[in-house]
N, C-alpha and C positions, 0 to 999 in steps of 0.2 A: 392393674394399671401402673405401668412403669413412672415413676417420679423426674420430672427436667431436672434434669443437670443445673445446681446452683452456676448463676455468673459469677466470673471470675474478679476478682476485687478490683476496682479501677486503679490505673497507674498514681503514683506519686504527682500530685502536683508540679512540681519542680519537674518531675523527667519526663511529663506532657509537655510544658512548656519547652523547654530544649528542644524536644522533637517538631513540634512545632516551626520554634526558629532553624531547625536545618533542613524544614523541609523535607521531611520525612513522614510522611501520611500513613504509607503502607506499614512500617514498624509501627506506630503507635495504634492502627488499628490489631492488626496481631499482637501488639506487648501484653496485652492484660493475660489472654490464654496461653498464651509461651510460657510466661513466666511462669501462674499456674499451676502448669504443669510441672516444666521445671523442678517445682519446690518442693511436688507432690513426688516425684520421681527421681528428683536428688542428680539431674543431671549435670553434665560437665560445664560449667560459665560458658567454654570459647562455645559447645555445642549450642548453646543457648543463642549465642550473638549469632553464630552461623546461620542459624534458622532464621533469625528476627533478619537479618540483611539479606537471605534469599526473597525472605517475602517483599522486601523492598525492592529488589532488582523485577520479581517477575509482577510485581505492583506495576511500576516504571516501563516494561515490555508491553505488558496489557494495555497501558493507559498508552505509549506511545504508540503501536498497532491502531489501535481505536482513531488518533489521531491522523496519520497519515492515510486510512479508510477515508474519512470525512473530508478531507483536506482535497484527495485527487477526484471524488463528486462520479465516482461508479454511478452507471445509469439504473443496472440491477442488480447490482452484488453477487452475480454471477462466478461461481469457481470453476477450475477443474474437478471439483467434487463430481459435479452433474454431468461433466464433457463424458460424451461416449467419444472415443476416437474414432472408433470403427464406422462412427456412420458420417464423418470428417471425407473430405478428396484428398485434402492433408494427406501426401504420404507420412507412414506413421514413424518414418525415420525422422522425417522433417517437423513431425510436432513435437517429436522426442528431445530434438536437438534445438528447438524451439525455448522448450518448457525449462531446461537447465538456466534460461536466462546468460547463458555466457555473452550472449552479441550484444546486452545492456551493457557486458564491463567493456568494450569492446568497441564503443559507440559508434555500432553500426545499427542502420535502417532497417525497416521491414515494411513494408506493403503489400496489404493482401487485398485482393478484388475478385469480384464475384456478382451474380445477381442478386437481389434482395430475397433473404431467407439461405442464404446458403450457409449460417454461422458465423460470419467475418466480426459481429461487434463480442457473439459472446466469447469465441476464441482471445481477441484483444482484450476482453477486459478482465478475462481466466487470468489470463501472462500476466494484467496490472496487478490483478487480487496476489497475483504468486511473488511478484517485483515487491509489495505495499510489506509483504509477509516476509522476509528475508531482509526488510530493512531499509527499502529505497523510496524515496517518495514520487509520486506519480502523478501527472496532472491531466486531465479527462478532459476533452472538447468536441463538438459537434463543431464542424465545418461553419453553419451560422453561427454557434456563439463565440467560436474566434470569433467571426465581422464583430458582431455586436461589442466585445469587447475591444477591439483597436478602435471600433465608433465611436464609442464612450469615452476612450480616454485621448483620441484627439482632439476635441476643444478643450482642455487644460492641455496640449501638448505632453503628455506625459505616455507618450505608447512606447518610447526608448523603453520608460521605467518597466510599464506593464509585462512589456517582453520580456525584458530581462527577469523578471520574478517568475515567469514563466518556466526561463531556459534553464532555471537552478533547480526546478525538478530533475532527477538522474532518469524520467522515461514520459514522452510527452506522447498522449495519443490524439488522433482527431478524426472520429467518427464519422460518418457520411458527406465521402469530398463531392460525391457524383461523378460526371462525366468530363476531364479535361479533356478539350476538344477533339472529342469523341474516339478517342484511344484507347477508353478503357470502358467496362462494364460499368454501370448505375452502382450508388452507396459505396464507393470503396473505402478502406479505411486504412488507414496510416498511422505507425508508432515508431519514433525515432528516439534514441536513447544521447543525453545532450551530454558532451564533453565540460571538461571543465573551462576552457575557454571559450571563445566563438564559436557557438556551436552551425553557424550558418554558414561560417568559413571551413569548418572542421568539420562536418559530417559526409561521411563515407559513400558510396552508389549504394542504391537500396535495394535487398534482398525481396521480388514479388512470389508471392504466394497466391495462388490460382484457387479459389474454391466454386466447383461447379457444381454440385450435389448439395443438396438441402443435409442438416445437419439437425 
């Protein structure tokens, strides 16, 4: 029966504390075993610090991924992991050219329609997981919970505000618009990537996307 690994001696009082006050969680969770080792290994100081502050950077990545996940309210956490393309109407140029995300920096439109079951939410929210992953924040809406929220927040008159915290996400989606007068297929869904200023005065003609095949 193999023996645990004795833990590594807690930090110095004094150098918890500092850590603390700068706000550095991720180093003082890793310092006790870095060190440790370190001492044990006789490695280089700077390699030492180098380590302790990677793990803060990918502490800080983790934890801000995590955040912007929650923040833009994915309906099922759905990735490109699970997309088959191949069983997409998507020509596979077109999801190709899609997936690089260039038409976010770009702040250009997308809309894709189809009938219900042809892939249009998990496709949009594949691109949001991929947009959320690369750094950009994303804000998720079904067609009624926009109403619901411009209804809520016009008795305080405050739906300027609402909007505007909206439009400072860099990719707004909104899930099953239905049928504008009757132009388009049932559930369509729409994702437009918001400029930095006015993005209602500023957004581009919108690129549609046809899916007619179940996905």
């Amino acid at each position: 029966m193999t023996a645990a690994a004795p833990a590594p001696p807690p930090l110095d009082a004094g150098l918890e504390q500092l850590l603390r006050r700068m706000r550095l969680p991720h180093i003082r969770r890793a310092a006790p075993e870095v060190m440790a080792t370190a001492k044990a290994q006789r490695r280089d100081p700077a390699e030492v610090l180098r380590t302790l502050l990677a793990e803060e950077v990918a502490g800080r990545d983790k934890s801000s991924l995590a955040t912007r996940r929650a923040r833009a309210a994915f309906p099922t956490g759905k990735t490109f992991d699970a997309w088959d393309e191949q069983l997409s109407s998507v020509p596979a140029p077109a999801q190709a050219a899609l997936r690089t995300l260039e038409w976010i920096g770009r702040h250009e439109n997308l809309v894709v329609c189809g009938l219900s079951g042809t892939g249009k939410t998990f496709m949009l929210e594949a691109l949001g997981q991929a947009a959320v992953e690369t750094g950009k924040n994303v804000a998720w809406f079904t067609l009624e919970q926009l109403g619901a929220l411009v209804h809520r927040h016009r008795a305080d008159d405050s739906v300027t505000k609402a909007i505007a915290r909206i439009l400072r996400a860099d990719l707004v989606v909104v899930d099953d618009i239905g049928r504008p007068s009757g132009r388009t297929p049932p559930r369509d869904s729409t994702a437009w990537s918001t400029p930095p200023t006015s993005a209602a005065a500023s957004r581009s003609a919108p690129t549609y996307t046809r899916m007619d095949s179940t996905s």
